[in-house]
N, C-alpha and C positions, 0 to 999 in steps of 0.2 A: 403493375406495381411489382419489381426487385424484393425477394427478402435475403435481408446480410446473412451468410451466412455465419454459424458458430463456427471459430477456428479454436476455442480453449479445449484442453486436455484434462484437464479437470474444471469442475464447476464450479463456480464462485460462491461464498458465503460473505452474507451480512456481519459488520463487523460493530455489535450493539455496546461496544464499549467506547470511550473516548481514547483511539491510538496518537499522539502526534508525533510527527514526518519530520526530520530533522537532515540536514546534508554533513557526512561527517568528517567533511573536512575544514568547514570552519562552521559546527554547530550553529548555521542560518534556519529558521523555520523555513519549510513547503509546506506542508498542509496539514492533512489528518487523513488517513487509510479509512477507507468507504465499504473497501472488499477484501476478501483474497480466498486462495486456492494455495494445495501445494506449489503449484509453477508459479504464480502470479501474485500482483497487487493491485488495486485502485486506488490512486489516490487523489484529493480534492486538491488544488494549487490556485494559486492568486495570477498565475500568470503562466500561457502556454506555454510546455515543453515539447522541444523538438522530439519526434519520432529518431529515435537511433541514439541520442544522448544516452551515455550511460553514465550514472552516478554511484557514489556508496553511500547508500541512510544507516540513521541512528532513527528506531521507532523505540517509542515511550508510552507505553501506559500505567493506568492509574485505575487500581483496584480500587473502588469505594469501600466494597466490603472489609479489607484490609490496611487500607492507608498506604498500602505499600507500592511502589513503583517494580517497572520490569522494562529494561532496555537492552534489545536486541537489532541486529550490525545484520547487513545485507548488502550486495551488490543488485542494482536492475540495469534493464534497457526499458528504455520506453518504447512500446510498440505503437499506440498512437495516443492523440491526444485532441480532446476538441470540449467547446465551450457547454458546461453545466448549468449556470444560469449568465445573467450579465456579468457579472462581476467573477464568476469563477471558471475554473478548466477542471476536468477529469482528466488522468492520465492510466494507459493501462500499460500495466509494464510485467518486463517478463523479471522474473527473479533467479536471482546466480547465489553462490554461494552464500547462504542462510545461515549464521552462529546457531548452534544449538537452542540457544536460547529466546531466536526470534521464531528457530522451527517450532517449540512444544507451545510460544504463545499462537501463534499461527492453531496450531493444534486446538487449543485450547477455544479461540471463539469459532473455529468449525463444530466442537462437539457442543458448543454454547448455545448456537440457533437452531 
């Protein structure tokens, strides 16, 4: 038995909030962000993405405690991608330039878990 190895540079954290994954050029849903790292993301998708696709998202979340929303701009590539359950895909993607403001949310469910 092969074990994969780890290729991340930083390690992933659980993301115990609800984030959703928006594409920001014509604000379609992808999914909802499962993980992330400074470098990276996880996210849940309805429908496989190619490896090498790169996109620009619009992530959103929704503070309970406050009511209040927080959207933050990113560019990724998708590194790979493969099926989560029947009906969904994981994609793990590398992240490019992060707005400030998806960096400190980022920030923020790292120092959460």
């Amino acid at each position: 038995m092969t074990v994969m190895q780890e290729l991340r540079e930083a390690p992933r954290t659980e993301v115990l909030t609800n984030v959703s994954v928006f594409k920001r050029d014509d604000l379609s849903y992808l999914g909802l962000l499962l993980n992330c790292s400074d470098n990276g993301l996880m996210i849940s998708t309805y429908e496989a993405i190619q490896p090498g696709t790169r996109l620009q998202l619009e992530l959103v979340d929704v503070r309970p405690e406050t009511e209040l929303h927080r959207t933050g701009f990113c560019d990724i590539e998708v590194v790979w991608s493969r099926p989560l359950t029947p009906s969904l895909f994981s994609a793990g993607c590398r992240l490019e330039a992060p707005c400030p403001t998806l960096h400190n949310m980022l920030r923020g469910y790292q120092q959460a878990s």
